[in-house]
C-alpha positions in Angstrom: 85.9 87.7 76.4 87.5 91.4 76.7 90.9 91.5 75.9 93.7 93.5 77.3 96.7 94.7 75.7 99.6 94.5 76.8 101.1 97.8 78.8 104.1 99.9 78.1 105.8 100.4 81.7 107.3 103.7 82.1 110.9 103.8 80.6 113.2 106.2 82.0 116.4 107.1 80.1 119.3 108.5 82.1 122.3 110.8 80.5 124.8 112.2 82.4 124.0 115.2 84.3 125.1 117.2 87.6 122.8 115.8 90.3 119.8 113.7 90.1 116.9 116.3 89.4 118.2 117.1 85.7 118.3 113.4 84.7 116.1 113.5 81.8 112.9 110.9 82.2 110.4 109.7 79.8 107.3 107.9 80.6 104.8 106.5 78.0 102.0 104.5 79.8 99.1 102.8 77.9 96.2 100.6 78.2 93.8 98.9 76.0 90.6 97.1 76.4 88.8 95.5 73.7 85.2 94.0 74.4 83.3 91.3 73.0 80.5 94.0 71.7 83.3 95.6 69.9 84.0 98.7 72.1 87.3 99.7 73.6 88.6 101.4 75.9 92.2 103.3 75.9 94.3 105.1 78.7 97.1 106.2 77.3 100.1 109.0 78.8 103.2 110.6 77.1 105.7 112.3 79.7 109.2 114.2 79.6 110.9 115.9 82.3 113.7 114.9 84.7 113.7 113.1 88.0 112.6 116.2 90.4 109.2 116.8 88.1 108.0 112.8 88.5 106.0 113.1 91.3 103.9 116.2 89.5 102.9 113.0 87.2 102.0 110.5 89.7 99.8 113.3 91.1 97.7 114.0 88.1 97.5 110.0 88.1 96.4 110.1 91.7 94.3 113.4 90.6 92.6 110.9 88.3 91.9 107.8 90.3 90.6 110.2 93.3 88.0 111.5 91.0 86.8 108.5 89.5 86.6 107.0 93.1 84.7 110.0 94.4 82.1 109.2 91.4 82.2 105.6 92.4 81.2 106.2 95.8 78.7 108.6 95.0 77.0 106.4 92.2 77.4 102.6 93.9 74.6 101.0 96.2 74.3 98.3 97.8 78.0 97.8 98.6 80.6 97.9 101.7 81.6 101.4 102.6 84.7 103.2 101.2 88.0 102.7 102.7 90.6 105.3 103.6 94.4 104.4 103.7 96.2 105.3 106.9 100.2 105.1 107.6 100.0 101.8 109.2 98.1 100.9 106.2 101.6 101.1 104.3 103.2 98.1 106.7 104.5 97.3 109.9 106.5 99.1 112.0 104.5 102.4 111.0 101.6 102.2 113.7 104.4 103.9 116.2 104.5 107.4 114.0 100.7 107.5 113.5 98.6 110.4 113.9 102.9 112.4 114.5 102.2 115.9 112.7 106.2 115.4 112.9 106.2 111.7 110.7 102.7 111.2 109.2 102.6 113.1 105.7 99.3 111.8 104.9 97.5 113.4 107.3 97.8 116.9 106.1 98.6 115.2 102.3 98.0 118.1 99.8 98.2 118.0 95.8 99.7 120.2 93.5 97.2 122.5 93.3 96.6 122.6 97.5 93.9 119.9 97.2 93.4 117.4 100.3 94.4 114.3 99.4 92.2 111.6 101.3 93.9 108.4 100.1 90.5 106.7 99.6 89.4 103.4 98.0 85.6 102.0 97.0 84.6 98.8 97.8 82.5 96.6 95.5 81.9 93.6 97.7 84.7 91.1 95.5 87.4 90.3 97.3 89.9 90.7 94.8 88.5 94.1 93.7 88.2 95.5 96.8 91.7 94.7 97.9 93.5 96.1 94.5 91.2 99.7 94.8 92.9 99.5 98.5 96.6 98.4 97.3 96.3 101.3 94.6 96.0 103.8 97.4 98.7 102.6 99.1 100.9 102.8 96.5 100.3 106.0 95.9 100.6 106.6 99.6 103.5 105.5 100.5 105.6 107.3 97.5 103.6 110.1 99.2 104.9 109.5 102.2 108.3 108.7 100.9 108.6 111.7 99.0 108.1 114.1 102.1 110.1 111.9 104.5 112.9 112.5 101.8 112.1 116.1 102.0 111.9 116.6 105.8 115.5 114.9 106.0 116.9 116.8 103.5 115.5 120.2 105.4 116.2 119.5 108.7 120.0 118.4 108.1 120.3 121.7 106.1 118.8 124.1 108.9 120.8 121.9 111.7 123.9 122.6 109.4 123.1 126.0 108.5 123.4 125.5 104.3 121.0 125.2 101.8 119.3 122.7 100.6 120.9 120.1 98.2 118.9 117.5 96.2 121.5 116.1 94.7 123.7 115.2 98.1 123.6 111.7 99.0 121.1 111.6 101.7 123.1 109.5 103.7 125.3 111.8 103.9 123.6 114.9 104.6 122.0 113.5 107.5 124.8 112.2 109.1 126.8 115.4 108.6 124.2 117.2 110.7 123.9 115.2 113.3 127.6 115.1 113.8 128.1 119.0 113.6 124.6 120.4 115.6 125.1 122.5 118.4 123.0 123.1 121.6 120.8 125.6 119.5 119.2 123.3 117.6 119.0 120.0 119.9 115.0 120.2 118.9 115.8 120.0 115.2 118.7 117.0 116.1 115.6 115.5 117.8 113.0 115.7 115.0 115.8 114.9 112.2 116.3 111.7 114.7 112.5 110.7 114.8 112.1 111.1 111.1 115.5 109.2 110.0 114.1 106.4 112.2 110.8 106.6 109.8 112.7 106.4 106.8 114.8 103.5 108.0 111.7 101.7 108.5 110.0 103.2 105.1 113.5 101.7 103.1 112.0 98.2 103.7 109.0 99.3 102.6 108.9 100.8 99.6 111.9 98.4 98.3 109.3 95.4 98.8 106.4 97.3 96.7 108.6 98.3 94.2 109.2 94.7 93.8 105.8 94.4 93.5 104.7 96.8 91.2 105.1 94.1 87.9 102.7 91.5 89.3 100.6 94.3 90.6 99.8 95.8 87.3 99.5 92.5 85.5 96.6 91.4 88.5 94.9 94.7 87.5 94.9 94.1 83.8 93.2 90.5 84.2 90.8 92.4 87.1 89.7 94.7 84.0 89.3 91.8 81.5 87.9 89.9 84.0 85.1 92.4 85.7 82.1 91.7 83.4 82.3 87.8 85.1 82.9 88.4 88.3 81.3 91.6 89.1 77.9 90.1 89.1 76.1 92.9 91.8 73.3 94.1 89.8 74.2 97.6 91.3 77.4 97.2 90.1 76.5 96.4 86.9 74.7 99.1 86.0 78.1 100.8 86.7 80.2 98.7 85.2 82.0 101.3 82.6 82.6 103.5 85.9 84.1 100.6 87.2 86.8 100.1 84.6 87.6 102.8 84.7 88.6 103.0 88.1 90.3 99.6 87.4 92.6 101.6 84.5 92.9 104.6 86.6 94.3 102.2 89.6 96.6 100.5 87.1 97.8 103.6 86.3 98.7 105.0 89.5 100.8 101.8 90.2 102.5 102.3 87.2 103.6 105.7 87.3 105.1 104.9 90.8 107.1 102.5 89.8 110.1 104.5 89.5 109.7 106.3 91.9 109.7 104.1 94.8 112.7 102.4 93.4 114.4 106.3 93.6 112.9 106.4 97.2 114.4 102.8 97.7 117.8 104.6 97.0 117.5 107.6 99.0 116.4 106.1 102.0 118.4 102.7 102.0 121.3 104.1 103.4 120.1 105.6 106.5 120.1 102.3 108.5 123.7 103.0 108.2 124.0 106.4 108.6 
């Protein structure tokens, strides 16, 4: 039977600093998988920056899993069609800013380097496969979306307000402060800053309950690695089995690395219901 090691979750260590995007963070991710025939496979990641530069990381992770999918779609026969995560994908009370230019970020979702980001997931006809690929992609979707809805607040309130913008402001407050001082001049911003504060009240819930999740979520996709030589049983598949994995790691990895993040997004956004 392979064997799995156990994974390092990403640790972040916090001194004290003047605002949130020079807290220091460091990430060290790893994953091992020794077979019976003796080979192994190893995904491993070192990381230092501070709390502004994360999400430059869980791109390059998302960077990673969208090219081994692409390879996986290209290479696998004889299985259902790929998937593609949409906003109400991410839970309910989304389906209402669908398809909004104004709300949903992942139509128009770009990389780093200007890439589209399609959000896409195989399918290998398990049930249990299938469905972690998908829950990968939304993970990484909705700190996607999170992260721009967190954005959009923060530069709406500061045109409605007329400063700059301010990471480190409690978001909370920075909303509220604009909508309490606009003026007749910008009533179209007021109404956009409304639409999309009403999107991250609903996104709060959201991302709180997958952060919550993330522990059990990387622990089913360790036992989905150690387990794939069983129960992926598709001759097809088979003969792609190494792509497979490494799909499986790359997956893993992407819900790692967004751990922390939505748990920051949990943060920013849970005070707006309030607000």
């Amino acid at each position: 039977m392979p064997h799995v090691s156990r994974v390092l979750v990403p640790a972040v260590f916090l001194v004290a600093a003047t605002g949130c995007s020079m807290i220091p963070v460091k990430m060290n991710t790893s994953m091992t998988v020794r077979h019976s025939d003796g080979t192994v496979e190893h995904k491993e990641t070192h990381w230092e920056g501070t709390l502004d530069q994360l999400p430059a990381q869980i791109s390059k992770a998302g960077d990673d899993l969208a090219d081994v999918t692409g390879k996986m779609v290209k290479e696998l026969t004889d299985v259902p069609p790929p998937g593609k995560v949409k906003l109400s994908d991410l839970g309910p009370g989304l389906q209402s800013f669908e398809g909004n230019p104004q709300c949903d970020f992942l139509v128009a979702a770009k990389d780093d380097d200007g890439k589209p980001i399609d959000f896409q997931y195989v399918q290998v006809g398990q049930p249990s496969y299938d469905q972690f690929f998908k829950d990968a992609q939304v993970v990484y979707a909705i700190v996607y979306q999170a992260d721009q809805t967190v954005h959009r607040l923060r530069e709406l309130s500061a045109k409605i307000s007329g400063q700059s913008v301010d990471a480190s402001a409690e978001l909370k407050s920075v909303v509220s402060q604009a909508l309490q001082n606009s003026d007749p001049d910008s009533q179209s911003l007021v109404s956009e800053l409304k639409q999309v504060q009403q999107l991250g009240v609903t996104l709060a819930t959201l991302v709180s309950q997958f952060a919550s999740r993330v522990t059990k979520l990387v622990s089913d996709g360790q036992a989905l690695v150690t387990g794939a030589a069983a129960s992926l049983t598709n001759p097809k598949v088979v003969t792609h089995l190494g792509l497979v994995k490494k799909g499986l790691v790359d997956s893993v990895t992407v819900i790692k690395d967004s751990g922390e993040m939505l748990a920051k997004f949990a943060g920013d956004l849970g005070g707006l219901a309030s607000g």
